[in-house]
MARVEXGU-858009 format. One record per residue (C-alpha): residue number from 1; y negated, z, x negated; residue in three letters. Coordinates in pm, 1 decimal. Each point is the difference from the previous one (the first is absolute). Example, Ala and Ser with C-alpha at 12.3 -4.5 7.8 and 13.67 -1.06 7.14 Angstrom:
BEGIN
TILO; 1; 450.0; 780.0; -1230.0; ALA
TILO; 2; -344.0; -66.0; -137.0; SER
END
This chain:
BEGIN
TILO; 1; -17132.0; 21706.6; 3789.6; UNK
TILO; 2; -392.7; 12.0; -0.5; UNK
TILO; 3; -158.4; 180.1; -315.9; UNK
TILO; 4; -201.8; 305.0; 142.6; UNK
TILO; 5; -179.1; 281.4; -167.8; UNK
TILO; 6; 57.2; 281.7; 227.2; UNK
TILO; 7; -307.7; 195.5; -10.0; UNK
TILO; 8; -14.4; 356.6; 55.3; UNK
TILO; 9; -316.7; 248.8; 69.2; UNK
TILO; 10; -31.7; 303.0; 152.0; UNK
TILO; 11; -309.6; 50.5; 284.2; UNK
TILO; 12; -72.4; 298.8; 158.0; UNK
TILO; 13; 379.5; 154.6; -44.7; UNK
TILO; 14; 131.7; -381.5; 116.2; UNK
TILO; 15; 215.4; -186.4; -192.1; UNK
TILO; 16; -111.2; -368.9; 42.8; UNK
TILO; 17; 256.2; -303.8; -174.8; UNK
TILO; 18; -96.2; -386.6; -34.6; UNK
TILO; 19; 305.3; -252.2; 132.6; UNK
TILO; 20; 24.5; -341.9; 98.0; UNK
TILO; 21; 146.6; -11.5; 329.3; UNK
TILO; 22; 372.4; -266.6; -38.3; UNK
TILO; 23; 84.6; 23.9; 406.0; UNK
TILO; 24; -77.0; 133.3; 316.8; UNK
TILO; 25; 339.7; 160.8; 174.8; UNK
TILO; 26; -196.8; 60.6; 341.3; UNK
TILO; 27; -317.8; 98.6; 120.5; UNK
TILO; 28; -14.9; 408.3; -194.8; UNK
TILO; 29; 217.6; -125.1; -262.1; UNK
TILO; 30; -61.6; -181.3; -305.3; UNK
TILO; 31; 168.7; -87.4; -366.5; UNK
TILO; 32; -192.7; 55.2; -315.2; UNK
TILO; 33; 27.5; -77.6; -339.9; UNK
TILO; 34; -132.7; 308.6; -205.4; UNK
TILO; 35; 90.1; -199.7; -327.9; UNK
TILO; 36; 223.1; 273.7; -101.3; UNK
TILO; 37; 213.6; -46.0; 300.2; UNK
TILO; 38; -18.7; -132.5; 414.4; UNK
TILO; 39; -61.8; 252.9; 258.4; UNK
TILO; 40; 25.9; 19.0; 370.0; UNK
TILO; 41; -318.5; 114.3; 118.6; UNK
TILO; 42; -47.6; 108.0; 386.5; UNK
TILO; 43; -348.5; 53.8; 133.1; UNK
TILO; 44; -78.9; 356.9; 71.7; UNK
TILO; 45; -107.0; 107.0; 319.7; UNK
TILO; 46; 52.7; -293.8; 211.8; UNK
TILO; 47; 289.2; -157.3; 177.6; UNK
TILO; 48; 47.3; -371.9; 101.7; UNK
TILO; 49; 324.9; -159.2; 245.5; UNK
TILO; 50; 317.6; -54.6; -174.9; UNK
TILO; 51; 90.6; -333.1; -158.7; UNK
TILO; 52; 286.4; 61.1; -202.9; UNK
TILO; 53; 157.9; 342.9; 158.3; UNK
TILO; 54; 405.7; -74.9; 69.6; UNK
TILO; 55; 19.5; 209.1; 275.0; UNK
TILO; 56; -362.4; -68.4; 199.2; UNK
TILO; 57; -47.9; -344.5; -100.7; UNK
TILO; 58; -324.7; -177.3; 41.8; UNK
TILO; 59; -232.9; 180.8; 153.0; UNK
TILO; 60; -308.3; -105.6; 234.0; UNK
TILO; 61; -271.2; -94.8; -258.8; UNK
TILO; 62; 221.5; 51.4; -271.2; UNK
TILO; 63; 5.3; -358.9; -157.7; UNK
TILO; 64; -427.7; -36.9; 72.4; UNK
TILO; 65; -64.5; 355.6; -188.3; UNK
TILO; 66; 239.6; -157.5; -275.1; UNK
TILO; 67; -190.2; -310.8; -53.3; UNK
TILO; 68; -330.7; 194.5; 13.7; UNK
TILO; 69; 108.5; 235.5; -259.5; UNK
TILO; 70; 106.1; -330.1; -238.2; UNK
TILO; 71; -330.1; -182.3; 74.9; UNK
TILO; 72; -153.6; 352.5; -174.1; UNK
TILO; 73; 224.0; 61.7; -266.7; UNK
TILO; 74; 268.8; -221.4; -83.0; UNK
TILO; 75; -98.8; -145.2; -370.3; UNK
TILO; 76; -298.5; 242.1; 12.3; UNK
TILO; 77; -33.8; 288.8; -280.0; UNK
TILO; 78; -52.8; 338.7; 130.3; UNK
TILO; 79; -62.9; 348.9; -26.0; UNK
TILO; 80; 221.6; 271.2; 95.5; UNK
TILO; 81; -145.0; 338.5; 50.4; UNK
TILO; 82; 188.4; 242.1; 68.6; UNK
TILO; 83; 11.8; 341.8; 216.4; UNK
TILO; 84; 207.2; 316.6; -53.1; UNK
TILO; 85; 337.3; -148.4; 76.4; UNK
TILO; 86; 70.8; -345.7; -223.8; UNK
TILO; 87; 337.6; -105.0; 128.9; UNK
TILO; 88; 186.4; 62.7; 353.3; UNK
TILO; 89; 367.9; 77.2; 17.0; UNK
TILO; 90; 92.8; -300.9; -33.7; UNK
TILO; 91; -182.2; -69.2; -341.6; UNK
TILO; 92; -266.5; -229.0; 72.4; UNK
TILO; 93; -344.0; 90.1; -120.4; UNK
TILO; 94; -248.1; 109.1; 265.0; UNK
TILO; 95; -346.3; -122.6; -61.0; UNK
TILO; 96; -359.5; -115.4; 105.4; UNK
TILO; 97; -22.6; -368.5; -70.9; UNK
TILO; 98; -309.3; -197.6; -92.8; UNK
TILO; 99; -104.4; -364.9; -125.9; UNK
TILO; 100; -312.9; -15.4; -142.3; UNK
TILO; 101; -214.7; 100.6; 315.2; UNK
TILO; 102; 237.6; 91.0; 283.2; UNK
TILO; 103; 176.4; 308.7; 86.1; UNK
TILO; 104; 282.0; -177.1; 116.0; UNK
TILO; 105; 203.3; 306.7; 194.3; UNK
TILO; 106; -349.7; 40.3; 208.8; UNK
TILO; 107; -38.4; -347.0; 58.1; UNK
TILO; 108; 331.5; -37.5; 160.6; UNK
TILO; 109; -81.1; 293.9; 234.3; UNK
TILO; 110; -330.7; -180.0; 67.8; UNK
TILO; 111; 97.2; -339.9; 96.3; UNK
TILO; 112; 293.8; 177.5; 220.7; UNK
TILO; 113; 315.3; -142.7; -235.0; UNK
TILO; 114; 122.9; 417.4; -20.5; UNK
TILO; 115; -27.8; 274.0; 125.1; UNK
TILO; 116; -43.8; 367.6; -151.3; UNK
TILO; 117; 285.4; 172.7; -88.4; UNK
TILO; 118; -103.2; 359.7; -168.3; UNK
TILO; 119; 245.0; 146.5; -249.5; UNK
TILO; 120; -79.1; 313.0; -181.9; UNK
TILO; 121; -135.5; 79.7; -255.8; UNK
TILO; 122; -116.5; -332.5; -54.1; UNK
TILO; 123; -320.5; -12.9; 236.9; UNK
TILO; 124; -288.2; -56.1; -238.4; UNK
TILO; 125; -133.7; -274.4; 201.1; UNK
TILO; 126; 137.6; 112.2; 385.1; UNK
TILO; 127; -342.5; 58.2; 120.2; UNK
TILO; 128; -87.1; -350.3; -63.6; UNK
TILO; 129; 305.7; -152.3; 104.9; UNK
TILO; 130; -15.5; 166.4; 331.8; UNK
TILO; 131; -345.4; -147.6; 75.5; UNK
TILO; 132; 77.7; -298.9; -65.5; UNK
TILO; 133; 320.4; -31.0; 229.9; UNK
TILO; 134; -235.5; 144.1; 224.1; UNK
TILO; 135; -183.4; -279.3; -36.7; UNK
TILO; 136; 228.7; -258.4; -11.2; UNK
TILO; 137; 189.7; 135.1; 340.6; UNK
TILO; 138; -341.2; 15.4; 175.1; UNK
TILO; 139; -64.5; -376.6; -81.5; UNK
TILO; 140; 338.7; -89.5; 77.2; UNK
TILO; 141; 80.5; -205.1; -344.0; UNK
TILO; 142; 357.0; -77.6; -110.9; UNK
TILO; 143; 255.1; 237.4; 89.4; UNK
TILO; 144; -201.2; 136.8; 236.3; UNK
TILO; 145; -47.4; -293.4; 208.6; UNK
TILO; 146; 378.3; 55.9; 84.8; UNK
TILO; 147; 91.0; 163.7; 370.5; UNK
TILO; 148; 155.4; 332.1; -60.6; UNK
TILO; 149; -96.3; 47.6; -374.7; UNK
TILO; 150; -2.7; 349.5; -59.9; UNK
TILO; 151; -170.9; 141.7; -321.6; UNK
TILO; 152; 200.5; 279.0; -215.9; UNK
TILO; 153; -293.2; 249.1; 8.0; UNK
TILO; 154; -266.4; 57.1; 241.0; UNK
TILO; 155; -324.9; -153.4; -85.5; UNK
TILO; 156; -316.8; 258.3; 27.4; UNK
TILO; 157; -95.6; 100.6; 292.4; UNK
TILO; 158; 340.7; -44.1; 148.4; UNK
TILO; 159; 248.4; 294.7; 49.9; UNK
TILO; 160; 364.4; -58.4; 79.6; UNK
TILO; 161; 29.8; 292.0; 178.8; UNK
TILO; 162; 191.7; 317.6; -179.9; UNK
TILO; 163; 369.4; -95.4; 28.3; UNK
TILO; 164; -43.4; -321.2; 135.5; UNK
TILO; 165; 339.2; -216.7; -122.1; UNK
TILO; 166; -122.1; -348.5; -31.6; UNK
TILO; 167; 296.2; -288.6; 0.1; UNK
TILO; 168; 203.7; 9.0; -329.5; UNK
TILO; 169; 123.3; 369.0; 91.0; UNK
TILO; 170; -110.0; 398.0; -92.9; UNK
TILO; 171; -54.5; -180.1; -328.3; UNK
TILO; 172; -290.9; -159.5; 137.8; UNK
TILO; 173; -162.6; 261.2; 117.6; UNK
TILO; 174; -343.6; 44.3; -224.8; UNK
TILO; 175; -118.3; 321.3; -136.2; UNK
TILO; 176; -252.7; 104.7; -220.6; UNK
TILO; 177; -68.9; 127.7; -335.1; UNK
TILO; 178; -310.7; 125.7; -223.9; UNK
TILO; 179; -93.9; -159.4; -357.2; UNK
TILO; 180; 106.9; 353.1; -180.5; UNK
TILO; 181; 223.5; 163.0; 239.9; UNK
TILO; 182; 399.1; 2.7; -31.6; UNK
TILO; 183; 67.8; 26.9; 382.3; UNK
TILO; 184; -30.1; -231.5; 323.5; UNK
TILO; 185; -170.9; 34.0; 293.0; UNK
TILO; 186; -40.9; -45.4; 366.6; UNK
TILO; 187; -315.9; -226.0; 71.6; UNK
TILO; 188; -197.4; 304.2; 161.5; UNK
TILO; 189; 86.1; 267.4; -279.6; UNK
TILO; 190; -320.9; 190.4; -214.1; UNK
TILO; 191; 138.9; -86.1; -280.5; UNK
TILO; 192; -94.8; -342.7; 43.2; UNK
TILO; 193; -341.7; 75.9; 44.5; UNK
TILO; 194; -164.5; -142.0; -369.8; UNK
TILO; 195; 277.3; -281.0; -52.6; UNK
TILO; 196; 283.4; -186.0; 223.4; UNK
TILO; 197; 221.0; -231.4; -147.2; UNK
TILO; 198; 220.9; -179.6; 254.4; UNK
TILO; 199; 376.8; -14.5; -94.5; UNK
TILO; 200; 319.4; -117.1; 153.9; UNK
TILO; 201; 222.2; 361.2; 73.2; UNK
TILO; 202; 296.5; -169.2; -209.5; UNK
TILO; 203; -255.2; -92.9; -352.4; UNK
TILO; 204; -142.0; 390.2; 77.5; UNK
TILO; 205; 380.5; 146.2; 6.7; UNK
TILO; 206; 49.9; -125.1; -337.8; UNK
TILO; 207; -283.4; 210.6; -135.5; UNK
TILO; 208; -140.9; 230.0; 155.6; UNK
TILO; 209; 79.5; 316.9; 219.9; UNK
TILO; 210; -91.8; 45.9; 380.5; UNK
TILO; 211; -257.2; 177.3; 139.5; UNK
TILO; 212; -1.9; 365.7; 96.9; UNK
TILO; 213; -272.5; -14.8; 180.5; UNK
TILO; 214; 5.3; -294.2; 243.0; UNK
TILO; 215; 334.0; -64.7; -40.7; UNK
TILO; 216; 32.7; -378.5; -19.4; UNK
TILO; 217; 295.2; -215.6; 147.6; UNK
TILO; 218; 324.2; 3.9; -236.1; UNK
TILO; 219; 38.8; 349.4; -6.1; UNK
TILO; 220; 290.2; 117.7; 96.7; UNK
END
């Protein structure tokens, strides 16, 4: 067990902890040593192809965006910041990650290794993520090199059209919410008019309310 001094601070309402990072599971997920105790840490707001999942197996990518991830962090102390929600449901912390100079959740939308994956209310940094998979896609680096990769969300300037069922299902259908609002919304609604965040319908369903207004897909 490595000796760390797990350093706490608060900045700008964000709680921010020092750890020294013991393993890389995959390419969002990563072991720390807190010094107190180990944590499982997965990235926040990004998604990279399965390397350990029983049921999916290995998926395209999946072992490059690990080895990326470990040449970044693996041995490396970090920060975690944090947003509003610090743990999914399955326990593991949700954080930002950064060595000393690199935002390492960006940089693994930049370079193409993930791909965004928006889950309220954690979406401090979606605006940023979103231009940079923007990016990435348009320059056709890592993942999206790959015929038929299809990104979670819509970049900007691209609309799936309201309703549209991309392949996965009705869950994949992508609706949108606002940065204070506590309903979601078609793609053309008013009420996106100062703010859109894209969402997959099955994240918003956990959260938040439909639409009365434009009445997006899901209701019943």
């Amino acid at each position: 067990m490595r000796l760390v001094t797990a350093g706490i601070a608060l900045l700008i309402s964000q709680v921010v902890i020092i750890g020294f990072v013991e393993r890389v599971i995959d390419g969002d997920t990563i072991r720390v040593d807190l010094g107190d105790r180990t944590e499982t840490v997965r990235y926040i707001g990004v998604d990279t192809p399965e390397t350990v999942h029983p049921a999916s197996g290995v998926g395209p990518y999946g072992k490059a965006a690990s080895e990326f991830n470990r040449s970044l962090v693996e041995g490396q102390w970090v920060r975690l910041v944090f947003d509003v929600e610090q743990r999914d449901r399955y326990g593991r912390l949700l954080a930002y990650v950064y060595t000393d100079s690199l935002f390492v959740n960006a940089e693994l939308l930049r370079r193409g290794y993930a791909q965004l994956m928006t889950v309220p209310p954690n979406v401090l940094h979606v605006d940023e993520f979103v231009a940079l998979q923007r990016l990435a896609r348009e320059a056709g680096v890592g993942l999206w090199g790959l015929e038929g990769t299809i990104p979670p969300v819509p970049p900007p300037g691209i609309e799936y059209s309201p309703g549209t069922v991309e392949p996965g299902g009705e869950d994949d259908i992508i609706v949108y919410i606002t940065r204070t609002g506590m309903k979601y919304h078609r793609t053309d609604c008013h009420h996106l008019k100062h703010s859109r965040i894209p969402i997959r319908l099955s994240e918003a369903q956990k959260r938040y309310e439909p639409c009365s207004v434009c009445k997006p897909p899901g209701v019943r």
